[in-house]
N, C-alpha and C positions, 0 to 999 in steps of 0.2 A: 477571508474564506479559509485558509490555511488556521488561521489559530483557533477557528472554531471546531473545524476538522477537528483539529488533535485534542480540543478541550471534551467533544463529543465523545471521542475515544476512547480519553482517562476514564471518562464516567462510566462507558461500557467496560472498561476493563475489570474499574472496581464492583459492580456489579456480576460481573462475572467470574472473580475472584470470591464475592459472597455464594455464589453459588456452586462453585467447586468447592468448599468446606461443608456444605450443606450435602453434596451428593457424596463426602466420603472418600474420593478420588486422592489420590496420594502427594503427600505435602511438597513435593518437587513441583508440581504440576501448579500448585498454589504460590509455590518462592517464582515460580517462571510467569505468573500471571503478574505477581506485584512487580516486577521485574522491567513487564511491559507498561503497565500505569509508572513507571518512573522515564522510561523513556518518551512515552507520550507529553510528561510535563516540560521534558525538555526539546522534545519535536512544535510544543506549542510556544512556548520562551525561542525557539530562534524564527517561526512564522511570524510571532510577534515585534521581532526583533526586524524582521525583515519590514513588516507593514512599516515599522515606525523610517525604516530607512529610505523607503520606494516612495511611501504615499505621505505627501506633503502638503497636502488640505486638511485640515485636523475634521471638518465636518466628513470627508469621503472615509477617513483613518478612523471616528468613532465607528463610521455604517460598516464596516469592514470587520470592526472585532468586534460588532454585534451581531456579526452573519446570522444566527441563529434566531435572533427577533426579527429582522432587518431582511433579508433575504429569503422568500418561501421556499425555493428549491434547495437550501442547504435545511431549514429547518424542518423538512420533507426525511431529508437523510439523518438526521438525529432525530427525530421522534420515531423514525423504524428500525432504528439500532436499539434504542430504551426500548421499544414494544418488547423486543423478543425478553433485553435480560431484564426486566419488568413483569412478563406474564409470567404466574404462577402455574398455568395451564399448561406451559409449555414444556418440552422434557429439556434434560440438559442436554443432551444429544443435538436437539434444534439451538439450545441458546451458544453451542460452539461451532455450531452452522454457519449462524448467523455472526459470529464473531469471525471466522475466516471468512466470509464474505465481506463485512465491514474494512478488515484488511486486506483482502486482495482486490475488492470492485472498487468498492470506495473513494481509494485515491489513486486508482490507475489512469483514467482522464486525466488529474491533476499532474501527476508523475510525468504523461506520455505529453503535455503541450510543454511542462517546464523543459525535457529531454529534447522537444523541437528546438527551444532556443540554444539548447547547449550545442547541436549537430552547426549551429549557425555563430558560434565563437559569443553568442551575447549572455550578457549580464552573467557573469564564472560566478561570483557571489552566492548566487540563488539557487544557479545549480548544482555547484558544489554540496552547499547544504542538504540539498532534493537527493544527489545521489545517495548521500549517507541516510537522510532519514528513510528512503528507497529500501536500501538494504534491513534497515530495522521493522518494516511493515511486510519486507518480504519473509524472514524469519519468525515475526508472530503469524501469518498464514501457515507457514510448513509446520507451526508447532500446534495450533488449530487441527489443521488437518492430519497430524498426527496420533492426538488426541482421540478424537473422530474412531481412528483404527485401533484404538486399546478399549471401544464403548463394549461393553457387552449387549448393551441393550441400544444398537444404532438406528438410527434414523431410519427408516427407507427411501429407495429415491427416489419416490415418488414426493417422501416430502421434500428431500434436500433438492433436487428440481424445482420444485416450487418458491425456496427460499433464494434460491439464486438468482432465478427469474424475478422474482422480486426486486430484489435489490440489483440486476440489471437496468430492469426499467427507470428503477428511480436513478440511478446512475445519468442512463441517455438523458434523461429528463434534466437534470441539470446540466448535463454537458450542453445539450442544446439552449439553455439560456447562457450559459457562459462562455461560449464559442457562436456569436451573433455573424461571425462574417466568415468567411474563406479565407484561408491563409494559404500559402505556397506549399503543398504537400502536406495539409491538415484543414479537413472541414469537419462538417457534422456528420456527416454518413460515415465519413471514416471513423472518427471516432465512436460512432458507434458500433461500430464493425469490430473498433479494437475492442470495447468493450464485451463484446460477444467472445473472441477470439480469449481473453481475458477471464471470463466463464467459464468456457469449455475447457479452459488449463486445468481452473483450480474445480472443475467436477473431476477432471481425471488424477485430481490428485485425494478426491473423497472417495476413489474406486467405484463411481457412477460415469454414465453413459455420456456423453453429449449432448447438448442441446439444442447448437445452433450449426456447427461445422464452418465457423469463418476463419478465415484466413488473418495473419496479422499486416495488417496496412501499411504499418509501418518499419521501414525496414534499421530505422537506427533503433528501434527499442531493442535489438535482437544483440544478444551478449552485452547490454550495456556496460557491464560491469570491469566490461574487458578491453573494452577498446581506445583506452587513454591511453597518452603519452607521455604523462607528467615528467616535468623535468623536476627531480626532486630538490635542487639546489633554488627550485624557483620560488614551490611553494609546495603544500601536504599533499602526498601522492594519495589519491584515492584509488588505485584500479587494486584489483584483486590478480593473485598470479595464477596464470594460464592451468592448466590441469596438466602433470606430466613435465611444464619447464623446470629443470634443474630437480629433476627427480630423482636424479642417481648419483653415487658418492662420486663416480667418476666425472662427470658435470662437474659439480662442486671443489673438484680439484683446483689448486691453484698451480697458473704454470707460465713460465715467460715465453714461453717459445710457443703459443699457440696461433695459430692461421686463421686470417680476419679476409 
C-alpha cells in the first residue's frame, strides 16, 4: 500500500512539475517540486524496504507492491490524483489543489493508524520511518497551499470545496476497506471523522471556509512531532525542539552552579 502510495505520488509530482513550467510560475517553485519527486522515490524505497521486511509470503509481498492493479480502493486514489494533473481542461490553480490534497488527505489515515501503533510502544521501525516521512508530506502541503496564495488567477471555493470533498470521500472509502475491524481507540467512524477534521485544516489553510467542522478524534496525533523522548545515546532522535525552548542567550549559557 505504502509503496504504491508514494510511486503514485512521484508520478503526480512530475506531472505537476510539467505543469508549472508550462504556466510560467517561477523556477524555485519548479527546483521545490523536483525536490518533492526525489523525496517521494525515497518515501517509496523505504515502504518498500518495509513490505520486504514485514510481509513474509512472497504471493501477499507481490499483491502488496501491486496495490495499484491488485487493490481498487488504492487504484480509486491514483487514478483521481492523474485525472487532475492529466486534464488539460483543468486550471493550474485546481491541479495544486488537488496536489495539497493528495498530500494532506491522502496519507493522513495511513499516518494516523501507523501513530496508533507508536502511542502503543509497537513496531519503532515503521514508525520512526512514518514520522519522518510525516514531516516530508507535511511540508509539501504547506508549500501547495502556499502556492495557491501567490495564484492570481485562484480557484474559487466553490471549486476547491468540491476537490476536497472529493478526495475525502475517496479517502473514507479506502480507509473503510482497510481498517475491517475496531481497534482500541480507532475505528471507522473515527477515522473518518479524523479525515473530515484533516480537511477542514487544510481548507483553512487554502483561506476557504469549512466544510465539515469535526473534531480531531484522536488525541495522540495532536503535536506529534513533539512529544518524544528519545534518548539520543539509544538511537536517532526524531522530535523537533519545542517553540521558545532555549530561545535566549541567557538559556544557552553554560554554568555549574545551576539548580535542578
Amino acid at each position: 500500500m505504502g509503496s504504491e502510495q508514494g510511486d503514485s505520488t512521484s508520478e503526480t509530482d512530475s506531472n505537476q512539475s510539467g505543469s508549472e513550467s508550462d504556466t510560467g510560475t517561477d523556477v524555485s517553485s519548479g527546483t521545490l517540486l523536483q525536490s518533492n519527486e526525489l523525496l517521494h522515490v525515497l518515501h517509496s524505497e523505504m515502504y518498500s524496504l518495509l513490505i520486504d521486511t514485514y510481509v513474509k509470503d512472497p504471493h501477499e509481498r507481490e499483491h502488496l507492491f501491486s496495490a495499484i492493479e491488485t487493490i481498487p480502493c488504492v487504484k480509486k486514489k491514483a487514478d483521481w490524483a492523474l485525472k487532475w494533473t492529466g486534464d488539460e481542461k483543468s486550471t493550474f490553480g485546481d491541479r495544486v489543489v488537488a496536489f495539497a490534497a493528495v498530500e494532506g488527505i491522502f496519507f493522513s489515515g495511513a499516518f494516523a493508524a501507523i501513530f496508533w501503533l507508536r502511542k502503543r510502544g509497537l513496531m519503532p521501525g515503521l514508525t520512526f520511518s512514518n514520522e519522518l516521512i510525516s514531516r516530508d508530506e507535511g511540508l509539501h502541503t504547506d508549500f501547495a497551499c502556499l502556492m495557491v496564495s501567490y495564484l492570481i488567477n485562484k480557484p474559487s471555493q466553490e471549486r476547491i470545496h468540491q476537490i476536497i470533498d472529493d478526495a475525502v470521500k475517496i479517502e473514507q472509502e479506502f480507509l473503510t476497506e482497510a481498517l475491517p475491524v475496531k481497534l482500541i481507540g480507532m475505528n471507522q467512524d473515527l477515522m473518518k471523522q479524523y479525515i473530515e477534521f484533516v480537511a477542514d485544516r487544510l481548507l483553512g489553510e487554502l483561506m476557504c471556509s469549512k466544510l465539515y467542522n469535526s473534531e480531531n478524534p484522536f488525541d495522540f496525533m495532536e503535536n506529534i512531532s513533539l512529544e518524544g523522548k528519545t534518548n539520543f545515546f539509544e538511537k536517532k532522535v526524531g522530535e523537533y525542539q519545542k517553540m521558545g525552548v532555549m530561545s535566549s542567550s541567557e538559556q544557552r549559557k553554560f554554568t555549574l552552579d545551576a539548580v535542578f
